[in-house]
C-alpha positions as CSV (number, residue, x, y, z in Angstrom):
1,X,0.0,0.0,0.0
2,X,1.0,3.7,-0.7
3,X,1.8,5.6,2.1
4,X,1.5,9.0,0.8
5,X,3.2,10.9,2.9
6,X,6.4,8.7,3.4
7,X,9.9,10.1,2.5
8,X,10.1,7.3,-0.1
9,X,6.8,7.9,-1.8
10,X,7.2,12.2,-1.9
11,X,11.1,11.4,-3.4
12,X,9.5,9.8,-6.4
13,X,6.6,12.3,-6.9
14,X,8.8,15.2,-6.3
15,X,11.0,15.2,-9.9
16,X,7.7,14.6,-11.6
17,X,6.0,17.3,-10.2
18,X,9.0,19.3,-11.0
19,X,9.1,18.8,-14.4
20,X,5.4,19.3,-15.3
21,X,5.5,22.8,-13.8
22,X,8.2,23.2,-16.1
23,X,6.3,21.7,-18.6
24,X,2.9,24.1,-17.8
25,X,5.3,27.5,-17.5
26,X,6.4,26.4,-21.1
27,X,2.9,26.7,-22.2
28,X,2.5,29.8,-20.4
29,X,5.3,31.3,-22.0
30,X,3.7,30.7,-25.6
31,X,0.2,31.8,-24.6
32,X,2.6,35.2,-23.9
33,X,3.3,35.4,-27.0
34,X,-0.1,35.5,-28.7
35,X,-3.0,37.5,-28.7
36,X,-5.1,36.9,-25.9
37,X,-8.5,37.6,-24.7
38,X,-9.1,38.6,-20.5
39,X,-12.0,37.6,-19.6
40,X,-13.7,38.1,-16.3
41,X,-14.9,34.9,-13.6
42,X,-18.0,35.4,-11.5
43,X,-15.7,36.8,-8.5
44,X,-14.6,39.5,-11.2
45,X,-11.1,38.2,-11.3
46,X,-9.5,37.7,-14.5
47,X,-8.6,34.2,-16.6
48,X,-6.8,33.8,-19.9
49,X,-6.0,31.1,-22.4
50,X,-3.0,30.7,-20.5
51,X,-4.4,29.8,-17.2
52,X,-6.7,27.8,-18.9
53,X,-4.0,26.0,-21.0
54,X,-2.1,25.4,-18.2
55,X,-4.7,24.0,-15.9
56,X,-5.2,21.8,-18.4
57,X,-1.7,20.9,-18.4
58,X,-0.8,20.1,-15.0
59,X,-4.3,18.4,-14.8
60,X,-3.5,16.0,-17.8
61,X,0.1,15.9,-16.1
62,X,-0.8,15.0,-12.7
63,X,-3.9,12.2,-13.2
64,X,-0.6,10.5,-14.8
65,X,1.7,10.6,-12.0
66,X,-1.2,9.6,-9.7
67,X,-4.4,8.3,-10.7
68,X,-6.1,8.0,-7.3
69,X,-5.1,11.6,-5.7
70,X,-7.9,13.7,-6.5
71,X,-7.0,17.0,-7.8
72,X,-8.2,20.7,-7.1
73,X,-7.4,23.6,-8.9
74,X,-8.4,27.5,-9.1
75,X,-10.1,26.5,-11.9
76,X,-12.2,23.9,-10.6
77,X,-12.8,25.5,-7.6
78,X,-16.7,24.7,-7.6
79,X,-16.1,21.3,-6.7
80,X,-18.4,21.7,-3.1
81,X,-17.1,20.6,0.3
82,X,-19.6,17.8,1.2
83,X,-17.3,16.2,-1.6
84,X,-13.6,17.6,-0.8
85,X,-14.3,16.5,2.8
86,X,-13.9,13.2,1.6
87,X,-10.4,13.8,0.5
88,X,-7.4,12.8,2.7
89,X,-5.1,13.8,0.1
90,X,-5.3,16.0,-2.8
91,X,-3.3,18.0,-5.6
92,X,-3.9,21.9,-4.8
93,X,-3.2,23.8,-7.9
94,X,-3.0,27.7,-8.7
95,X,-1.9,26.7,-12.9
96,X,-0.8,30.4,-13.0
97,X,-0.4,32.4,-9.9
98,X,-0.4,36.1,-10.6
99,X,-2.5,36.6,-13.3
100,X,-2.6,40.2,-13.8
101,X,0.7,40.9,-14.1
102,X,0.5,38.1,-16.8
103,X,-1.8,40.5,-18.7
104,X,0.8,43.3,-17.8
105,X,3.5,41.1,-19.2
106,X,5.7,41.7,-15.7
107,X,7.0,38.3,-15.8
108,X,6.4,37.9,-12.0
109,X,3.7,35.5,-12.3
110,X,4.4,31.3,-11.4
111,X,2.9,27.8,-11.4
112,X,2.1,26.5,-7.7
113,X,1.6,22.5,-7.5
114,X,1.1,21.0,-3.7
115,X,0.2,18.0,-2.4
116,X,-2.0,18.1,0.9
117,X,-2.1,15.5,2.9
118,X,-4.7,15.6,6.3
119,X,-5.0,19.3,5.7
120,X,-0.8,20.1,5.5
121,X,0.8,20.8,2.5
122,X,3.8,18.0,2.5
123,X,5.1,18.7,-1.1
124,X,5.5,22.2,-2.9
125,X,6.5,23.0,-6.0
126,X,6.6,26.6,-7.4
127,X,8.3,27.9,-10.8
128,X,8.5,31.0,-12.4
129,X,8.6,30.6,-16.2
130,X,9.8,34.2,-17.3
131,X,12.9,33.4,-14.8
132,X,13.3,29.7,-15.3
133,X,13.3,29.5,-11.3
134,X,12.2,26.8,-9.6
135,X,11.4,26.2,-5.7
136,X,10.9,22.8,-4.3
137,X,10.0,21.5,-1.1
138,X,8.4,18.2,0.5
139,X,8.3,17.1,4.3
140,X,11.1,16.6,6.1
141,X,13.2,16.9,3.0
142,X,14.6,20.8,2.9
143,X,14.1,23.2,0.8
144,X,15.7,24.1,-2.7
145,X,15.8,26.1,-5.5
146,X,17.1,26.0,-9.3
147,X,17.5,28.3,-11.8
148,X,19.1,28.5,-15.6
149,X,19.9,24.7,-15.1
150,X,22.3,24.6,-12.7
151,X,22.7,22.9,-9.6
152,X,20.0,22.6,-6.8
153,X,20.8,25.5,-3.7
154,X,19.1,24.6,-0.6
155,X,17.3,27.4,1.1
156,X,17.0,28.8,4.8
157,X,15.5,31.5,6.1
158,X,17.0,34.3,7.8
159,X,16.5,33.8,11.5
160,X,17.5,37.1,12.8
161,X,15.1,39.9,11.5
162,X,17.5,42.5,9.8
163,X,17.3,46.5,10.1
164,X,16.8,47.6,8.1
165,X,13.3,45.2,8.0
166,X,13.2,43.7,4.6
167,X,9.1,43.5,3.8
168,X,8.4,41.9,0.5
169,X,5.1,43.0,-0.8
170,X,3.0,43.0,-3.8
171,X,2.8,45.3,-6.7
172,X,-0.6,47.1,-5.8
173,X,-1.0,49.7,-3.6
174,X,-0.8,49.0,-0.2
175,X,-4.0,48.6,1.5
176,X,-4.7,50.7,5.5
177,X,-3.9,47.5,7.7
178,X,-0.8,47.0,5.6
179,X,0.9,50.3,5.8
180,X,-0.3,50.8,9.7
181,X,1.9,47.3,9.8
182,X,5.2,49.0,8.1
183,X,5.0,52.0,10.0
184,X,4.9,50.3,13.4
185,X,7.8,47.9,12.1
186,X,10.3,51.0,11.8
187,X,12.9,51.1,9.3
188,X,12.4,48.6,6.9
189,X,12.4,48.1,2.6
190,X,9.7,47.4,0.6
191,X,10.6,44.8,-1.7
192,X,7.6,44.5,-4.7
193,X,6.8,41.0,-6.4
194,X,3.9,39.9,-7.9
195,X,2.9,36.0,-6.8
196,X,3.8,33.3,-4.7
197,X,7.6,34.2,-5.1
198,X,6.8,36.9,-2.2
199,X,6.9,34.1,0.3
200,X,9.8,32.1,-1.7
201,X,11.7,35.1,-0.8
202,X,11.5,34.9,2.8
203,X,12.4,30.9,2.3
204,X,15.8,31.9,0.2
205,X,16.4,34.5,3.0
206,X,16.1,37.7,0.6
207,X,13.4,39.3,2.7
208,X,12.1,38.8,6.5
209,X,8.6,39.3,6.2
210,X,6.2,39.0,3.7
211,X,2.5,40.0,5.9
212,X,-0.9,39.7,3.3
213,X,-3.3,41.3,5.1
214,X,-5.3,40.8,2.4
215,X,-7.5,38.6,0.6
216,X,-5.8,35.2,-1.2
217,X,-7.3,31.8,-2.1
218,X,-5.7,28.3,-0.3
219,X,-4.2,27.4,-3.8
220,X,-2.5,30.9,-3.5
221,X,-0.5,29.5,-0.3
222,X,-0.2,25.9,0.0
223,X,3.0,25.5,-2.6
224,X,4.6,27.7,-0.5
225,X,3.9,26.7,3.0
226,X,5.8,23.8,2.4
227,X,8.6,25.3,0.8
228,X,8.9,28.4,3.6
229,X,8.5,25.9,6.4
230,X,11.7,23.2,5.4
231,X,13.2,26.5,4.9
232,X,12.8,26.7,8.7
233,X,10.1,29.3,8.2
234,X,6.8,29.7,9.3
235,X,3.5,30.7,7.4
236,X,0.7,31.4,9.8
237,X,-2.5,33.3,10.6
238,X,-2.4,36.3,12.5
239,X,-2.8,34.2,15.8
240,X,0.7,32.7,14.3
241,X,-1.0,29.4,13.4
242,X,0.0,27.7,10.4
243,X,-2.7,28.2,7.8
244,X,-4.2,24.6,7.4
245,X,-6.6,22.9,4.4
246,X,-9.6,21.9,2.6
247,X,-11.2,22.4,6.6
248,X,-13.9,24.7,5.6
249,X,-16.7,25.5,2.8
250,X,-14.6,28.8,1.4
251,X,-11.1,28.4,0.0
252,X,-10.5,31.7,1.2
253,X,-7.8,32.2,4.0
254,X,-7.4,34.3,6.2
255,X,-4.7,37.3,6.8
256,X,-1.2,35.5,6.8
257,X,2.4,36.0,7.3
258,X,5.6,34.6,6.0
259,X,8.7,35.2,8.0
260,X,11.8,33.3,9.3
261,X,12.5,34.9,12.9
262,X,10.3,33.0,15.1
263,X,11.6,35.4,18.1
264,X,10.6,38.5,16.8
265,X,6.9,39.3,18.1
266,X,5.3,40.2,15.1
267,X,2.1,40.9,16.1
268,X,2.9,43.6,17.9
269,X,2.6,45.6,14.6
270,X,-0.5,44.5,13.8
């Protein structure tokens, strides 16, 4: 019998994995290329043939490598809970994570493939085509990341919060809560990026904190939980819980942050 979450079993899923999110940037990349229609979903957030093409990908990709793990993705995100209950594993997929600044052709978008296993993501995989970057992760197994083809460099977090605080952020304008947070933090530097490479750069130690007190979707985290956390990092609520899954009707979760300093009390600034 499978045991999913042995070291054994997430060592042979964890090249595969790799390389389809390779493979689904690669069709991302094209769809750049072309002419492209945005079209709005009923929450009023955009989709384009790439995120469609890509879904369609890592879907195709991924009932090959497993037939039995169900799989959920932002683009099947109607499946209801009275069936993903059920589920004691399951592929969580966000096939292209960052999609507006697809449209403005910033390059800082990715491909974020986890596996969750009894609400914990145990595998993470997230790649950023315009970069050729890669960041890997499963349980108990470190953290890594490749770029240009070259050689795998493991990742740590910085443990020691720096001052000047380096705050990653996204592209948009900050929002109240979040500039109340930076001006109780003191000095600090904002450090923009659009996606899930915000909390991949707490993992590779480039930044300290990455705080969304905003809205984002489970698919939007999961990838990178497990990356940031065998990084030696923590992602967590505001209550500094790690954010869990597939526990609740909505996908939404709540306010999180990323950081690697597990001494600093951070939400003092909140």
């Amino acid at each position: 019998m499978t045991v999913i979450n042995s070291a054994e079993y997430l060592d042979k899923l964890l090249p595969q994995v790799m390389t389809l999110a390779k493979k689904a940037g690669k069709v991302i990349l094209e769809a750049s290329e072309q002419d492209y229609k945005v079209v709005a979903k009923h929450d009023n957030t955009p989709v384009t043939c790439a995120d469609l093409a890509a879904n369609q990908c890592i879907v195709d990709g991924l009932s090959l490598i497993s037939k039995t793990i169900p799989i959920l993705t932002e683009e099947s995100a109607q499946i209801p809970f009275s069936v993903r209950q059920q589920w004691r594993s399951y592929w969580l997929v966000d096939p292209l994570d960052g999609t507006k600044e697809f449209i403005k052709r910033s390059g800082e978008y990715s491909v974020n493939i986890a596996l969750v296993h009894e609400n914990k993501a145990i595998l993470g995989v997230i790649y950023s085509p315009s970069q050729d970057k890669l960041y890997y992760a499963r349980q108990h197994g470190g953290a890594f990341r490749m770029q240009n083809q070259q050689g795998a460099t493991s990742l740590a977090v910085c443990q020691k919060r720096r001052w000047p605080l380096m705050v990653t952020c996204g592209n948009n304008p900050p929002g109240k809560t979040f500039q109340e947070f930076i001006k109780k933090v003191g000095e600090h530097q904002l450090l923009a990026m659009g996606s899930s490479i915000k909390s991949c750069m707490v993992a590779e130690g480039s930044a300290d904190i990455y705080a969304r007190l905003g809205p984002t979707s489970e698919w939007d985290t999961a990838a990178a939980q497990c990356i940031v956390e065998e990084a030696g990092g923590y992602l967590t609520d505001l209550n500094l819980q790690p954010l869990q899954y597939n526990r609740k009707e909505s996908l939404l979760n709540p306010h999180f942050l990323v950081f690697g300093d597990a001494t600093e009390n951070w939400q003092q600034y909140l």
